[in-house]
C-alpha positions in Angstrom: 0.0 0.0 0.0 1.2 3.6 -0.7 2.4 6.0 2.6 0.0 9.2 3.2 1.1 12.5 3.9 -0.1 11.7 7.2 1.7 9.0 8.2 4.4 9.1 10.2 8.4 9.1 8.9 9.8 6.7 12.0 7.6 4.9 15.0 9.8 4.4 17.7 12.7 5.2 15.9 12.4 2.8 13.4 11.8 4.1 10.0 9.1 3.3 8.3 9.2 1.7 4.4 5.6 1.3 3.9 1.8 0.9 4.9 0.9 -2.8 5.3 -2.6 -2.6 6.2 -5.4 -1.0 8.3 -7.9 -2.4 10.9 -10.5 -1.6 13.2 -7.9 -1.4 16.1 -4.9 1.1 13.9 -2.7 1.1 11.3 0.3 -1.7 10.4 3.5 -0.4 8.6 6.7 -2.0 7.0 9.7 -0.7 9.1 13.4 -1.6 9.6 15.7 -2.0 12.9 19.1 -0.6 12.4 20.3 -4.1 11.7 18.4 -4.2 8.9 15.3 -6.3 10.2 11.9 -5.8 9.0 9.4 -5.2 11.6 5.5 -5.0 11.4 4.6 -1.6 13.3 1.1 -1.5 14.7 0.0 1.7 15.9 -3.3 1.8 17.8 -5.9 4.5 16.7 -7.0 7.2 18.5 -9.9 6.3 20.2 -8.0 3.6 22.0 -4.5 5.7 22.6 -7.1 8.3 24.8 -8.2 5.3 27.2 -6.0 5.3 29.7 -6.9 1.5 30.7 -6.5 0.4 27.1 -2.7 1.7 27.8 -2.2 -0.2 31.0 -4.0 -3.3 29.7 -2.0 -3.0 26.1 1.3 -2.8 28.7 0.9 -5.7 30.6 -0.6 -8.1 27.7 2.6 -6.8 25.5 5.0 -8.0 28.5 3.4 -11.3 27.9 3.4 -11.6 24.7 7.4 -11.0 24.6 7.8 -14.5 26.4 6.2 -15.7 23.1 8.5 -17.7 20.8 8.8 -20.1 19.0 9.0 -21.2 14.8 5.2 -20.5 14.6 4.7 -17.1 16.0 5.7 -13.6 15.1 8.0 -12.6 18.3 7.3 -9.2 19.9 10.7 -7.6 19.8 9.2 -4.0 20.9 6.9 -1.9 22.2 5.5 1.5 24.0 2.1 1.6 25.7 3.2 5.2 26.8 3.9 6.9 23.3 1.2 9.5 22.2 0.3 6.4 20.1 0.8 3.5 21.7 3.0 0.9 19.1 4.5 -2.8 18.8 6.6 -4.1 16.6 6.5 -7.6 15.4 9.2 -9.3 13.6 7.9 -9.2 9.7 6.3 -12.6 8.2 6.1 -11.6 4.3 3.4 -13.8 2.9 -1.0 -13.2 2.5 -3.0 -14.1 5.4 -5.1 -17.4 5.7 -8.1 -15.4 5.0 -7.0 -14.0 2.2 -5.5 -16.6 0.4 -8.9 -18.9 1.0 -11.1 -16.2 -0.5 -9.0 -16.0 -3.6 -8.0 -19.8 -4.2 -10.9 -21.4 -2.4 -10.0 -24.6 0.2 -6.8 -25.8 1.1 -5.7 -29.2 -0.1 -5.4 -32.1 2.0 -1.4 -32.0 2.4 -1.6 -27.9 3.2 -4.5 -27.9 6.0 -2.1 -30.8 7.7 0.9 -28.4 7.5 -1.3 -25.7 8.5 -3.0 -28.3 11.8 0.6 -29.0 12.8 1.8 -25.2 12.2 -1.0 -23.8 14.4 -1.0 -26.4 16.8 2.5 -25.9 18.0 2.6 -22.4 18.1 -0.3 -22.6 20.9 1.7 -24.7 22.9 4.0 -22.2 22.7 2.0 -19.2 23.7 0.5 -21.4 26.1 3.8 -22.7 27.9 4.5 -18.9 28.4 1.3 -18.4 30.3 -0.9 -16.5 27.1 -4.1 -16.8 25.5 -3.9 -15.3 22.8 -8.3 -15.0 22.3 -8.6 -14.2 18.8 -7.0 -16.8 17.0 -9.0 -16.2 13.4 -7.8 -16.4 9.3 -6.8 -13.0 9.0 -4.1 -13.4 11.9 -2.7 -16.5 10.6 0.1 -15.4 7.9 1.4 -18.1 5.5 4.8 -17.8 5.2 7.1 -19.7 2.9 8.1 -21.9 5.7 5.1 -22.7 7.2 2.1 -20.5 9.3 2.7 -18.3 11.3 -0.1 -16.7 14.3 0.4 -12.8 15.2 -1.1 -10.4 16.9 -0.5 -10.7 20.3 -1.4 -8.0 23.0 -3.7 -5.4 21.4 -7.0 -7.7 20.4 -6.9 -8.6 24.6 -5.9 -4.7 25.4 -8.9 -3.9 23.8 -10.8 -5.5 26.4 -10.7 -2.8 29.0 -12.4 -0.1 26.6 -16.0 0.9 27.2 -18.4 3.2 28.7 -18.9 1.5 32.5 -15.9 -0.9 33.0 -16.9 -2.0 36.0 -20.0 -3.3 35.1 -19.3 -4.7 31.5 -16.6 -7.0 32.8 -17.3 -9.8 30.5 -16.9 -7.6 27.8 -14.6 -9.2 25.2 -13.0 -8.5 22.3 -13.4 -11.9 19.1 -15.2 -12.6 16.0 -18.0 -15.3 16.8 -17.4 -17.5 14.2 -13.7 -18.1 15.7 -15.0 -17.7 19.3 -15.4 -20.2 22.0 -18.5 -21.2 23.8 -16.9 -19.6 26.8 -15.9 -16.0 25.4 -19.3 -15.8 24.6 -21.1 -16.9 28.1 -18.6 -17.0 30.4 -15.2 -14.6 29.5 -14.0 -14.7 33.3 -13.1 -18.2 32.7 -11.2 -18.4 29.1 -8.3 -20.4 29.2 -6.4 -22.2 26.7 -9.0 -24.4 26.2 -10.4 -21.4 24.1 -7.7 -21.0 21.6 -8.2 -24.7 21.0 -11.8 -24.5 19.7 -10.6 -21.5 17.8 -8.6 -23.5 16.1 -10.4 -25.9 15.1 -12.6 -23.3 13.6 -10.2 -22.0 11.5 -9.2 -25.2 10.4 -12.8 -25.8 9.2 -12.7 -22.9 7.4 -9.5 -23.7 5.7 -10.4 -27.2 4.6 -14.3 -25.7 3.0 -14.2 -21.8 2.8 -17.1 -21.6 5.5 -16.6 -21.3 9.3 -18.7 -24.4 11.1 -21.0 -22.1 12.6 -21.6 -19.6 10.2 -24.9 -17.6 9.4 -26.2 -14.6 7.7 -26.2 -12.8 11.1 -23.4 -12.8 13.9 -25.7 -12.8 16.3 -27.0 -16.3 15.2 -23.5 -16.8 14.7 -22.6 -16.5 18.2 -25.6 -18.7 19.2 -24.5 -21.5 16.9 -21.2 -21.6 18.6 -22.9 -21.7 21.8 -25.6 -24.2 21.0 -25.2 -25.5 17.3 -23.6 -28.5 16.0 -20.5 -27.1 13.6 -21.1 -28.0 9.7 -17.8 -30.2 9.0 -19.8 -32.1 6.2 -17.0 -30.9 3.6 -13.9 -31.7 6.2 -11.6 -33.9 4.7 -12.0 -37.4 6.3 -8.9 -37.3 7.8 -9.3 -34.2 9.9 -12.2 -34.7 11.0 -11.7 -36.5 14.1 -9.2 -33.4 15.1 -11.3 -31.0 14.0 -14.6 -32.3 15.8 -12.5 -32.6 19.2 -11.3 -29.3 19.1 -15.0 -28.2 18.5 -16.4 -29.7 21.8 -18.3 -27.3 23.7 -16.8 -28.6 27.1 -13.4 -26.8 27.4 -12.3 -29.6 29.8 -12.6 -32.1 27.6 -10.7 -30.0 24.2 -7.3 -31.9 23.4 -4.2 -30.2 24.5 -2.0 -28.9 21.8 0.6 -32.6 22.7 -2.5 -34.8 22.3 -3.4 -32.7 18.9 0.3 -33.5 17.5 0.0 -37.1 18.8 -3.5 -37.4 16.8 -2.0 -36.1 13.6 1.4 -38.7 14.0 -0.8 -41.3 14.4 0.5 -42.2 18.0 -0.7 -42.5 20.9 -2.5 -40.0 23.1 0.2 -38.8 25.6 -1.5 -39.4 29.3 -2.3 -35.7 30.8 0.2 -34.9 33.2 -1.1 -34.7 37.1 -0.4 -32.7 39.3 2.5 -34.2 41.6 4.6 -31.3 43.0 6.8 -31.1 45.9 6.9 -27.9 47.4 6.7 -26.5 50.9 4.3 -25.1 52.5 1.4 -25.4 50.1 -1.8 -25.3 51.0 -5.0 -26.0 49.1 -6.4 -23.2 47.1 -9.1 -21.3 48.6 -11.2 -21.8 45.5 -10.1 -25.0 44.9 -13.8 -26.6 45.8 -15.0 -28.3 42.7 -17.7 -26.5 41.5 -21.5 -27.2 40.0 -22.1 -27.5 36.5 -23.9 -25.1 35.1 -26.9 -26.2 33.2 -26.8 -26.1 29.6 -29.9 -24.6 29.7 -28.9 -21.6 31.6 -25.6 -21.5 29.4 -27.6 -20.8 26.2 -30.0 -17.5 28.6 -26.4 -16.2 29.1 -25.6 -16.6 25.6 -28.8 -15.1 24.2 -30.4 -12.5 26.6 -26.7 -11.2 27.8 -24.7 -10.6 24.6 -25.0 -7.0 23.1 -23.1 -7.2 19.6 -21.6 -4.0 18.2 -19.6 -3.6 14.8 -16.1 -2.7 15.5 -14.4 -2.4 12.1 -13.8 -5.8 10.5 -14.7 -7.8 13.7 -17.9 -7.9 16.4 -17.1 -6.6 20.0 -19.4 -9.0 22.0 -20.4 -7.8 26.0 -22.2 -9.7 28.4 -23.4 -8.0 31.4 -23.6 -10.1 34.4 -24.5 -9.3 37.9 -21.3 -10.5 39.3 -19.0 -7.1 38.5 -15.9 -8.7 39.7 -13.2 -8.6 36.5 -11.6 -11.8 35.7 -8.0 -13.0 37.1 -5.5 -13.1 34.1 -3.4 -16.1 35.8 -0.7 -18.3 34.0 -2.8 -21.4 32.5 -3.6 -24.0 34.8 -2.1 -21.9 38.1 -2.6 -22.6 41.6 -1.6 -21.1 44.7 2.2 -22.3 45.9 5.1 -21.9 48.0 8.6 -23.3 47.4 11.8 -23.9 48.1 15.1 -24.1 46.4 17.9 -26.7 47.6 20.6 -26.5 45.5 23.5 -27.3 46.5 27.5 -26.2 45.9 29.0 -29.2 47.8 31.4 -26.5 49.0 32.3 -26.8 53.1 30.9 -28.9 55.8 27.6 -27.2 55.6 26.2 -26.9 51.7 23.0 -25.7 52.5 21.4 -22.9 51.5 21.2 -19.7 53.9 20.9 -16.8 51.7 18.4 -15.2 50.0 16.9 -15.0 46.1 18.8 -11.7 45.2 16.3 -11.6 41.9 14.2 -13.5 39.8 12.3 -13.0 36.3 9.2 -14.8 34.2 10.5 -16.9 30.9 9.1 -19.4 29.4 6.3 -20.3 31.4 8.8 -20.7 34.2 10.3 -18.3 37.2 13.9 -18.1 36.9 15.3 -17.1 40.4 19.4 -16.9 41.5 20.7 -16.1 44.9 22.7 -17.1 47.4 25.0 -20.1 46.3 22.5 -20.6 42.9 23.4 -19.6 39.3 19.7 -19.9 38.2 16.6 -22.1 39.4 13.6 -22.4 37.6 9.9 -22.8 39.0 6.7 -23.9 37.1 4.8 -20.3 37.1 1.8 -22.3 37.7 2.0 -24.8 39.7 5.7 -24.2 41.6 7.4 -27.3 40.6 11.0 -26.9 40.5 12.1 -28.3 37.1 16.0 -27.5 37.2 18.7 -26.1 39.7 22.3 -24.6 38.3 25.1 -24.0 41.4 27.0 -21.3 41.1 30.2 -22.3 39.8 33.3 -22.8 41.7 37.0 -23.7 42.2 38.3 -26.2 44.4 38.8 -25.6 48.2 36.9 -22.1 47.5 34.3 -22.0 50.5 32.7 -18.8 50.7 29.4 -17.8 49.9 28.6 -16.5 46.4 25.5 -15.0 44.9 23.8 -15.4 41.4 22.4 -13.0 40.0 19.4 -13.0 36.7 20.3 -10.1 34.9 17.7 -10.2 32.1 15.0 -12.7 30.4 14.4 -12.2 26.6 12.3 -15.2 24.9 13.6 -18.8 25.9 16.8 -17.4 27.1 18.0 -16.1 30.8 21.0 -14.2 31.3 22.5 -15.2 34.3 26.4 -14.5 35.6 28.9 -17.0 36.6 31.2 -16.6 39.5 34.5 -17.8 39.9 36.4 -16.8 42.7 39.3 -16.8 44.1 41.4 -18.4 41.1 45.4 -19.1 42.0 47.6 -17.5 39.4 50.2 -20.0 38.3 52.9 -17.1 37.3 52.3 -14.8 40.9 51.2 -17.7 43.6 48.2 -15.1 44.1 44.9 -15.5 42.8 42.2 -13.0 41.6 38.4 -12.7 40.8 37.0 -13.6 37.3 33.8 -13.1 36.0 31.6 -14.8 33.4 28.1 -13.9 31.8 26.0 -17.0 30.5 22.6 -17.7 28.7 20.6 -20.5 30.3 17.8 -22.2 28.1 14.9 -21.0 30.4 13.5 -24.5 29.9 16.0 -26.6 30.2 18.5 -25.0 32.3 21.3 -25.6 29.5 23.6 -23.6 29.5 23.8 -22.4 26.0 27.0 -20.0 25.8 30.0 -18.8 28.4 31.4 -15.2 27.5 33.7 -13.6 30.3 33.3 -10.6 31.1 35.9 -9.1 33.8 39.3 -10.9 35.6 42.1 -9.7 38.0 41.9 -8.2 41.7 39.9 -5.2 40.5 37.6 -7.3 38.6 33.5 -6.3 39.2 30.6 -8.8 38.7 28.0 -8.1 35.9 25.8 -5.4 38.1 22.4 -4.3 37.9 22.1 -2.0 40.7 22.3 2.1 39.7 25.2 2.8 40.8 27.3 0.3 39.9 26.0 -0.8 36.9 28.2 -3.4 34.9 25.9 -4.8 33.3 22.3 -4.5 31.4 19.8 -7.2 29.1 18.4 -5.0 25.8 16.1 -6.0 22.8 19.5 -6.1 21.1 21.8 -8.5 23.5 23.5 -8.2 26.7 25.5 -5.0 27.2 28.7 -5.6 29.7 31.8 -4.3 30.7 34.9 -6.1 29.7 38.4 -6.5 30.7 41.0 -6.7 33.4 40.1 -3.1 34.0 37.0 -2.8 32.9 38.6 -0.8 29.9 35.7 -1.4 27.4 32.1 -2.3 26.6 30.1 -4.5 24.2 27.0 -6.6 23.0 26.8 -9.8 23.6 25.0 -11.7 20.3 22.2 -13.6 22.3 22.8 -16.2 20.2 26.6 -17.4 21.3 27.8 -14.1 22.9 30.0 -13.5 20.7 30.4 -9.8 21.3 28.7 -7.5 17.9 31.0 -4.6 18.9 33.2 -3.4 21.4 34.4 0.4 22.2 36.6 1.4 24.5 35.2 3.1 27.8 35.6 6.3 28.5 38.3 7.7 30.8 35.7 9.1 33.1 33.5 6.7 35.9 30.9 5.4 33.6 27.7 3.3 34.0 26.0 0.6 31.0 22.2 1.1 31.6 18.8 0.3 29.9 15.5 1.8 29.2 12.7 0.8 27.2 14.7 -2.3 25.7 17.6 0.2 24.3 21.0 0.8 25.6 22.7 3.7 27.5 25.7 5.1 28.9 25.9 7.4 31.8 29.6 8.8 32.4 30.2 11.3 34.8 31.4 15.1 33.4 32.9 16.1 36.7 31.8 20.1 36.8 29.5 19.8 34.2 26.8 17.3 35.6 26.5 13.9 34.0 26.8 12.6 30.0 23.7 10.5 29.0 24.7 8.5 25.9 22.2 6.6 23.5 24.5 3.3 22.3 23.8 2.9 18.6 22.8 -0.9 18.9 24.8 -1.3 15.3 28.2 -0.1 16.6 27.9 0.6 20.1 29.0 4.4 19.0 26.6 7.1 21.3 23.8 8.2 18.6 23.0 10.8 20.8 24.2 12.6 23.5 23.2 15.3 26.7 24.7 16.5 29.4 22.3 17.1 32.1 23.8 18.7 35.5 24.4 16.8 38.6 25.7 13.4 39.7 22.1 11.5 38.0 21.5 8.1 37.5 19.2 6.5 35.0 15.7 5.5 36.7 13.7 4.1 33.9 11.6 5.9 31.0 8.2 6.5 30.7 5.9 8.8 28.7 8.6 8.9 26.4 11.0 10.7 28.2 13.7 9.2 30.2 13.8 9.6 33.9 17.2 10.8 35.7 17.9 11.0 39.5 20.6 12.3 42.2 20.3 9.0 44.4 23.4 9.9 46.6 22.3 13.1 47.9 21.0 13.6 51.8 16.8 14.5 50.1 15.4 14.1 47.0 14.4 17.5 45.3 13.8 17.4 42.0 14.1 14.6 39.1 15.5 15.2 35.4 13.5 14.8 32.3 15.2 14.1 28.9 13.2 13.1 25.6 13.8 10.1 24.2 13.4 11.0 21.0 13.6 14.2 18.7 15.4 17.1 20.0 16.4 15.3 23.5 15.5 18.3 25.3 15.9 18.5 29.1 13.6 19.6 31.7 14.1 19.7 35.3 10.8 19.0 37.2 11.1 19.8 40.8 9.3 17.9 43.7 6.6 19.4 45.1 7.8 17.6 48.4 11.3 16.9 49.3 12.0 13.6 49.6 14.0 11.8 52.1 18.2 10.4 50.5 17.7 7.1 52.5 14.3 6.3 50.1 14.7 3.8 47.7 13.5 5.2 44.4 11.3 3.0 41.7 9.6 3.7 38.6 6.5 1.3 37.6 3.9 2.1 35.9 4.7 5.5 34.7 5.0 6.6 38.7 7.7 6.7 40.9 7.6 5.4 44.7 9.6 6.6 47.2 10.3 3.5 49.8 11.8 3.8 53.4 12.7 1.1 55.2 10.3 1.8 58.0 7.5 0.5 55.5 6.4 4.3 54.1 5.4 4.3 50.4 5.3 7.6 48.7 3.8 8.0 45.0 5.1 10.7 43.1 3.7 12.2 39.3 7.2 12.1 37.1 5.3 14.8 35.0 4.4 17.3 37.5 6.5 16.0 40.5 3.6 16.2 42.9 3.1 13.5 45.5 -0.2 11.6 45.1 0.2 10.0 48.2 2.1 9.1 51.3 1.3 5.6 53.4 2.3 3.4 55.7 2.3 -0.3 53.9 2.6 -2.1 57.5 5.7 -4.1 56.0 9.4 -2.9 57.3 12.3 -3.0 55.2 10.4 -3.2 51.9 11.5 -3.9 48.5 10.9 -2.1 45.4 7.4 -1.6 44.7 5.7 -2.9 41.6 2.5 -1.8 40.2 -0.7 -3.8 38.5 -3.9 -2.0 36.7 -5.2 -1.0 40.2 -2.5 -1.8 42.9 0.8 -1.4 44.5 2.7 -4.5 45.9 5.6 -4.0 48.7 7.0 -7.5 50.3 9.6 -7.9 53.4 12.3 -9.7 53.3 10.3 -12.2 55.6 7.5 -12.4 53.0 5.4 -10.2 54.3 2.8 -8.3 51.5 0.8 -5.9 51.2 -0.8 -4.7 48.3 -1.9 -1.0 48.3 -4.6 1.3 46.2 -3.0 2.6 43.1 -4.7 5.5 43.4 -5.1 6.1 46.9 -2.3 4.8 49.2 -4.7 2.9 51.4 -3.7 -0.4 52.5 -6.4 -2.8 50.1 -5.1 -5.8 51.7 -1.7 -7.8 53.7 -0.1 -11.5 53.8 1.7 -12.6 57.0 5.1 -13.5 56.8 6.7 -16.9 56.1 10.1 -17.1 57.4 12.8 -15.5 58.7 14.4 -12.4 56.5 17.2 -10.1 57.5 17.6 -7.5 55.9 21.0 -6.2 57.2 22.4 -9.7 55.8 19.7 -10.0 52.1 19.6 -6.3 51.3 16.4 -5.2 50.6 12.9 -7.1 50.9 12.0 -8.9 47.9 11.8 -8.2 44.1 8.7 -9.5 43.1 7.5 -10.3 39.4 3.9 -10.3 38.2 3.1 -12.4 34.9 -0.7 -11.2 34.4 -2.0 -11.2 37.8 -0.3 -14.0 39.2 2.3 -12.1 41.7 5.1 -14.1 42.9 7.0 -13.2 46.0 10.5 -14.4 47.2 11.8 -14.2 50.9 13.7 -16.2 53.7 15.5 -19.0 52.3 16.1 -19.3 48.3 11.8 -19.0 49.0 9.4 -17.8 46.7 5.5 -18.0 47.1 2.5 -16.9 44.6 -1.0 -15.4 45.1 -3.9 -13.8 42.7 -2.8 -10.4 42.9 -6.3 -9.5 41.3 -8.3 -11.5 43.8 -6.1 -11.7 47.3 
């Protein structure tokens, strides 16, 4: 399609080639990273860029969506839910959608809709491993590539969820074209699982073996009753997709295949047993809504589907709402989660005494698993749903080397977790002394393989990959691993994630300089003595700066949001004002002081386009980046809290010891607490935990190499 005079020259800072297509939720376009990749850049419209839930909604369902990958999908490799038009980029898949294609060459043939069963089939249990549903699995987001289908669109069909007139009240409103819907979207939304995506694709299979969805009528609201009540039409379904097709189609979601069943069924082997639950964790007890419940009478299921659905024409598909009396809005959890508590017992084997003692120092969502590192642990991974631990890695060691050593995740990016490796204490065979050497490694988040080794720093001055602001060593892009290198730390690269093979290196810069990231992209903050502080955009290409300002003061890098980056004295006695730069365009630089000073001894986070002041005697302060006025100041009840993170509605702060609480979003007020589960010192673990929310499933570490889970949502 030809650009307009309207649209944009770069989204994101990726220019843009050409105009792909347009939709009822915005506009796609052709653009290119600076490696030369082609990217599909959706930009939402207008109407849903001014709803300020479709932004959080868009945020947290695009964090999701990057765990998606696999040879079937179209990986997210960026986004901005805070841009005046909120984007995502996809990685291009050239080829004509499954829609398309069937409209203008009629029915696959036998051997094609096979390719296309397997295709689709495993790229849902890929999104599904990860914790997605993707709920609008249809022809026109099915893309036929050369080598093989591919699904896309993640994030923005589900985003589009939270928009309406009375949100509370419409809470099984839901976003899906009925003849690709499930039973469930239509009468039941709180409860869509995987389950749904199954049925949806047996739908589109349907359609691609006779031209004609299995429920499909003159009118989508008979449509939508069909799915609920009809028997599909499969008449013209090859004979030997039937079977699949039909189970797919069955109205219980219980009894749908999984996607390893569906592959079994088309290899002609035999139905893999479904996996129970068998998990040995401590602590756990039963679910508080684990009671089985009633069936609900298909009578009653087909009054929900008639007299509650309200069907609306939203550009090419149907916006379906059912009003129920029950305004609670439905838990988006991990598939098949529970509530759990473990524990990690990896051992060194180092001294008389291998057990653990020491805390999780972080941990991070890959893969359908929680990747967690700590004391004496290089990486550990825990089912996100039911707590299992499926892998331990030690941290790695030399002989006779006894003390303790800490692990560290420094970043999750698709089916890969960058950890470090520590090696201590190494004798030098020239000198009879021994120094420190460093390591950085990617760990199949699955598997716990190890998958590459690329040292980073050696020799008595040598630093271990860093996270923290002001000591930053280290930092996971969209691009690779940034990292210091070198005895002396006397330059800095990206690591390929492929096999770490550094892209580029350049040498540092003679002043005190810290690698940090924002948004997915790189920076480098170097200090300008007199001057203030150098902020340096790395050119992901060549590692040169593509831009640079000098802002004054001793700043650190907090985070970005509303497109503009956030900057920070964090060494000073109070807090007075914060330092704005744009991250795009002219880079200018705006100083917004706080309407209240804030205490030097607060720990300062940005989530959620706010920042929160934390003290350890459990005070939580929100602050307004833009205008630097304080929203609020509380009391969460829990002493020596870690760094806050924000949901759609709440704030969560946990102690070391485990102890929650989960605060109003907009108020302060203290919505709700967990007790405590074991013992947490914070003068020996740091700060209280550093929690990670996948959806609303909120997953809290503390005492011992612990971490527990709860609905955030409904706690």
């Amino acid at each position: 399609m030809v650009l307009r005079d309207s649209d944009p020259e770069d989204i994101g800072g990726y220019p843009i080639e050409d105009r792909l297509g347009s939709g009822g939720m915005g506009v796609v376009y052709l653009g290119r990273s600076a490696s030369g990749r082609r990217l599909a850049l959706k930009v939402v419209h207008g109407q849903y860029a001014d709803d300020q839930e479709f932004r959080t909604r868009f945020r947290r369902e695009v964090e999701a969506a990057r765990q998606v990958s696999g040879a079937f999908t179209a990986p997210v490799v960026d986004a901005d839910a805070d841009a005046s038009s909120p984007w995502m980029a996809t990685v291009y898949i050239p080829g004509e959608n499954l829609g398309g294609h069937v409209r203008r060459e009629g029915p696959l043939p036998l051997d094609r809709l096979q390719e296309l069963a397997a295709g689709l089939t495993e790229a849902l249990r890929d999104i599904h491993r990860v914790g997605v549903v993707h709920r609008d699995l249809k022809p026109a987001n099915v893309m036929l590539a050369e080598d093989g289908p591919r699904v896309i669109d993640f994030g923005v069909s589900r985003a589009a969820e939270a928009l309406g007139a009375d949100a509370l009240t419409q809470t099984g409103r839901v976003m899906g074209t009925p003849p690709y819907m499930s039973p469930e979207q239509l009468t039941n939304p709180r409860d869509v699982g995987p389950a749904s995506d199954i049925f949806s694709l047996g739908a589109v299979l349907a359609y691609a073996a006779t031209g004609r969805g299995p429920f499909d009528s003159d009118s989508p609201y008979e449509t939508a009753t069909r799915v609920v009540t009809g028997t599909p039409e499969l008449d013209r379904v090859p004979a030997e997709l039937r079977r699949f097709i039909e189970w797919c189609l069955d109205k219980d979601p219980a009894t749908r295949p999984t996607p390893d069943e569906l592959l079994a069924l088309l290899k002609g082997e035999p139905i893999p047993p479904r996996p129970t639950t068998d998990v040995s964790v401590a602590e756990q007890p039963p679910a508080a809504d684990a009671a089985p419940r009633p069936r609900r009478r298909r009578g009653l299921l087909v009054a929900a589907a008639v007299g509650g659905l309200l069907l609306a024409l939203v550009g090419t598909g149907v916006v379906v709402r059912l009003v129920r009396d029950d305004d609670r809005v439905a838990s988006q959890l991990p598939a098949g989660w529970r509530s759990w508590t473990a524990k990690d017992t990896t051992t060194s084997g180092k001294g008389e005494d291998p057990s653990p003692s020491g805390t999780f120092t972080r941990c991070a969502a890959a893969r359908g698993g929680l990747i967690c590192a700590g004391d004496d642990v290089k990486a550990v991974r825990f089912s996100l749903a039911t707590g299992k631990r499926e892998w331990g890695l030690p941290v790695d060691s030399v002989p006779d080397d006894t003390s303790s050593m800490e692990g560290d995740v420094l970043g999750a990016v698709g089916d890969r977790v960058y950890v470090y490796r520590n090696d201590q204490t190494v004798p030098d065979d020239n000198s009879g002394e021994s120094y420190e050497r460093y390591a950085i490694e990617a760990v199949d988040a699955r598997t716990g393989d190890v998958l590459w080794t690329t040292p980073t720093q050696r020799g008595s001055g040598a630093m271990a990959p860093d996270l923290t602001a002001d000591n930053s060593t280290a930092a996971t892009t969209r691009d690779g691993v940034l990292t210091v290198l070198g005895t002396e730390g006397g330059s800095y690269a990206l690591l390929d994630p492929e096999d770490g093979d550094p892209r580029w290196k350049q040498p540092m810069p003679e002043e005190e300089c810290l690698l940090r990231e924002a948004a997915g992209k790189g920076y480098l903050l170097c200090s300008a003595g007199k001057a203030g502080t150098r902020v340096s955009r790395l050119d992901p290409a060549t590692g040169k700066p593509a831009w640079t300002v000098t802002v004054r003061g001793s700043l650190t890098l907090i985070g970005q949001s509303g497109g503009r980056l956030l900057l920070a004295d964090t060494s000073g006695p109070t807090y007075r004002s914060i330092v704005a730069v744009t991250a795009s365009g002219s880079h200018t630089r705006h100083t917004i002081e706080l309407a209240r000073t804030q205490p030097g001894a607060a720990s300062l986070t940005l989530s959620r386009g706010t920042l929160y002041f934390t003290l350890s005697n459990g005070s939580v302060r929100a602050v307004d980046p833009r205008t630097g006025r304080q929203t609020w100041n509380r009391n969460s009840t829990v002493e020596f809290p870690g760094r806050p993170i924000a949901s759609a509605t709440h704030v969560f702060v946990a102690s070391p010891s485990g102890r929650l609480a989960a605060l109003d979003g907009r108020t302060g007020d203290v919505a709700w607490t967990r007790p405590g589960r074991g013992v947490g010192m914070p003068w020996m673990g740091g700060e209280g935990a550093r929690l990670t929310l996948v959806g609303d499933a909120l997953y809290v570490p503390y005492g011992t190499r612990s971490v527990y889970t709860v609905d955030a949502h409904h706690s």
